[in-house]
C-alpha positions as CSV (number, residue, x, y, z in Angstrom):
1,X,-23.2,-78.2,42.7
2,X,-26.8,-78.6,42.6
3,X,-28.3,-79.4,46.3
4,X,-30.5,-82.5,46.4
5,X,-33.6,-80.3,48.1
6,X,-33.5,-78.3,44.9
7,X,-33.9,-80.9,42.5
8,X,-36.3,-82.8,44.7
9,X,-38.2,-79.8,44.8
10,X,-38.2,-79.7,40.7
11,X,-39.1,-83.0,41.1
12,X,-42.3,-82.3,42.7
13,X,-43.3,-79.5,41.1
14,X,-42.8,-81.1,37.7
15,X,-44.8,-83.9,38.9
16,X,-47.8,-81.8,40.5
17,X,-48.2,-80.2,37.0
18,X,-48.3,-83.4,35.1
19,X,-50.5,-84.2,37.4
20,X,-52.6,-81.3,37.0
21,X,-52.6,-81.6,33.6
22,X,-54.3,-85.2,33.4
23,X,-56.9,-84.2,35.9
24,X,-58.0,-80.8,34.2
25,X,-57.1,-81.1,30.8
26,X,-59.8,-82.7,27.8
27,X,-57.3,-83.7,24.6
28,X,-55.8,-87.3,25.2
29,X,-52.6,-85.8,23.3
30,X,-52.4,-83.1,26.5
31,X,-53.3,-86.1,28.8
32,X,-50.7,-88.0,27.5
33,X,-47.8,-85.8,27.3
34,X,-48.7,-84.8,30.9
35,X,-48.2,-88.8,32.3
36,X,-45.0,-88.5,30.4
37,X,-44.0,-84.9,32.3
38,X,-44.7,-87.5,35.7
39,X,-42.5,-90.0,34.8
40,X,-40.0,-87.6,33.9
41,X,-40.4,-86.3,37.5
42,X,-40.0,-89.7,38.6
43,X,-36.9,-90.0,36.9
44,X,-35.5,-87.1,38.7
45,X,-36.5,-88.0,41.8
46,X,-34.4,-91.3,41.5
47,X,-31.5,-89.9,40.7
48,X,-31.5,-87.0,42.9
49,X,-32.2,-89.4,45.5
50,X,-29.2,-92.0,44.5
51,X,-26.7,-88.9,44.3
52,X,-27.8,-88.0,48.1
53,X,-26.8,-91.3,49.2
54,X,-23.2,-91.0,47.6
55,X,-23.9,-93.3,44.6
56,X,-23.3,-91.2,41.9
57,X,-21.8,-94.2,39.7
58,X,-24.2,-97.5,41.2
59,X,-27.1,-98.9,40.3
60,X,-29.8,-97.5,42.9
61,X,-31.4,-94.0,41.0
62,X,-30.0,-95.4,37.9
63,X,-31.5,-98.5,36.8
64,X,-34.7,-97.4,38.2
65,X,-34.7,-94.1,36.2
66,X,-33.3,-96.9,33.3
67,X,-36.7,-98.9,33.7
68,X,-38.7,-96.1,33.9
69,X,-37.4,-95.0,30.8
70,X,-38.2,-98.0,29.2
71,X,-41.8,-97.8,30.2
72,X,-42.1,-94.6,29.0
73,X,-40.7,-95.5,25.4
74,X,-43.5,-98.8,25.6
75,X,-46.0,-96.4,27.1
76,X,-45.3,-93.7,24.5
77,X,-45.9,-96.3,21.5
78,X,-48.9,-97.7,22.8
79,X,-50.6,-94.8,23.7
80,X,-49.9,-92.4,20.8
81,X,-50.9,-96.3,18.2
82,X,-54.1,-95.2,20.4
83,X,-55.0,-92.0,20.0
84,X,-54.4,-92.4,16.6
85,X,-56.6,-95.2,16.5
86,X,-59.4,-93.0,18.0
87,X,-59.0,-90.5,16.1
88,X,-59.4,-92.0,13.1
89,X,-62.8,-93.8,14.2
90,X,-64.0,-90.9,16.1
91,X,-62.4,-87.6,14.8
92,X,-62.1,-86.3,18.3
93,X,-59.7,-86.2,20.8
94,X,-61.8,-85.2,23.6
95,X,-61.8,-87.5,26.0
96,X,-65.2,-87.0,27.3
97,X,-66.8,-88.0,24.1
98,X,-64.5,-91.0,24.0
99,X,-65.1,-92.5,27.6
100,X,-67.7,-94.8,25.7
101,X,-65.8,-97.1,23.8
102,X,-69.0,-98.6,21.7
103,X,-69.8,-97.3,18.1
């Protein structure tokens, strides 16, 4: 069995590089996959956190982890129907060169 300090611990690290990653890195696409690597982490945490508390089978971790699963997937549509979007118009997907959003 896995102890809950350990998978907290993944939890963070996970999360500080995802975090890492938005604030250092140029390409939307990198930016993107690194908020998803976050709420990943997030996930993790909620569910290391409800097995801690004995609640292996309830509804704490889990139907948070749930919901941020489903914000993810609706994140993850509208955000890539983006960057596709800007790429298309501006054939970059550096986000410096696409903080302006005039033509």
């Amino acid at each position: 069995m896995i102890p809950t300090s350990a998978c907290l611990l993944l939890s963070a690290m996970l999360f500080c590089l995802g975090m890492l990653g938005v604030l250092l890195r140029k390409n939307a696409l990198v930016i993107f996959m690194s908020v998803e690597l976050m709420l990943n982490a997030a996930n993790l945490a909620f569910i290391g956190f409800a097995r801690q508390h004995g609640n292996t089978i309830g509804t704490s971790g889990h139907v948070s982890a749930f919901f941020v699963i489903a914000v993810a997937a609706a994140e993850a549509a509208v955000g890539l129907a983006i960057i596709i979007a800007l790429f298309r118009t501006r054939k970059t997907l550096d986000v410096d060169e696409v903080r302006v959003m005039k033509h």
